[in-house]
N, C-alpha and C positions, 0 to 999 in steps of 0.2 A: 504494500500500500504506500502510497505518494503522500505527502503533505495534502496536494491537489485533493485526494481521493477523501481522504481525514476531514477536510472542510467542506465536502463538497455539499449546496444548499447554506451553506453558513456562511454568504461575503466578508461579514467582519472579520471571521475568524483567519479565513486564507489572505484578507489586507494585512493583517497582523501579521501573521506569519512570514508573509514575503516581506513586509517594513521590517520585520527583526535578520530575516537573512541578508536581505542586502545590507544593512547595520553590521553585522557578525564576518559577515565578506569581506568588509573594509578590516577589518580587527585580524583576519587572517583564516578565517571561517573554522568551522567546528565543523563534526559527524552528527547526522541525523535521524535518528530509529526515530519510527513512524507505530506505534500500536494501536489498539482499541479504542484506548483512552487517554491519548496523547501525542503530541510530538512533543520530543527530547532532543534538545541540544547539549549534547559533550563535548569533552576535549578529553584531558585523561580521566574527568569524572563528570557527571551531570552538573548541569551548572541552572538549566532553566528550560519552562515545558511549556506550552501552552495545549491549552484544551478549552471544551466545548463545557462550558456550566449547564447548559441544558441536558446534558447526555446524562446528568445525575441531581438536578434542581428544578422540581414543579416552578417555583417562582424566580428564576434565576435575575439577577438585574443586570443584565450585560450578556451577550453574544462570543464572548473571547475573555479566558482569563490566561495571566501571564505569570506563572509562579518561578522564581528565582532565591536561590540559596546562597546565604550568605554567613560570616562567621560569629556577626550581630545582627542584633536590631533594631530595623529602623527606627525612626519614630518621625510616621510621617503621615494625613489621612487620608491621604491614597493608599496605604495598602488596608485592603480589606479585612485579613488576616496575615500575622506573625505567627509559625508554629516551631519550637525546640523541639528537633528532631535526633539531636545529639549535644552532646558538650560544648561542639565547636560548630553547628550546624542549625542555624535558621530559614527556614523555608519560608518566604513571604507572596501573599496572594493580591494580585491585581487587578482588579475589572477593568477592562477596557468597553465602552460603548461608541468611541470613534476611532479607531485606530490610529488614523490618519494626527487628531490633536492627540491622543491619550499616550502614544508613543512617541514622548518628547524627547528635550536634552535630559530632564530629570528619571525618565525612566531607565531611558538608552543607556545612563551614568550608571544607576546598579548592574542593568544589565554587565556592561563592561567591567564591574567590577567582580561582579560573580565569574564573567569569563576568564578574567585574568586569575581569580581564586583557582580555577578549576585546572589551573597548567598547561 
């Protein structure tokens, strides 16, 4: 399965998705497994996923979420969710409802930072 195939019926989701590869491209790109219930961007470890809220939320508020790990947290009210997942591992949860605005310099910066975390 494709990215393409992941979104397919969900424009937000595959806007996003492509705004974050071309982003990640410039940075020197990652590997990307495609599952069920997500795309995963890696380097030597996951670093950040994005998925369909719908695929597991009656009322979901958003079309595309952008979850990214990092070794704090944030504190900031765009994430929706912060979750400790380990000692040194924070998992933070983003709704996006326009890609296009919601995938700023501000997000793109964690982003980048989880990439560079991730080796």
């Amino acid at each position: 399965m494709t990215p393409e195939d992941f979104f397919a019926g969900n424009d937000a989701g595959l806007a996003a998705y492509r705004l974050a590869h071309d982003a990640i491209g410039g940075w020197g790109g990652c590997e990307e497994r495609v599952g069920r219930s997500q795309v995963c961007l890696r380097r030597a470890r996951a670093f950040a996923w994005l998925w369909n809220p719908r695929q597991y939320l009656r009322n979901a508020g958003a079309d595309v979420v952008v979850t990214f790990a990092l070794d704090h947290e944030l504190d900031s009210a765009r994430i929706k969710q912060a979750v400790r997942t380990g000692p040194l591992l924070v998992v933070h949860h983003v709704e996006l409802r326009d890609p296009a605005a919601d995938l700023d310099e501000e997000l793109l910066g964690w982003l980048r930072e989880a990439y560079d975390r991730a080796g």
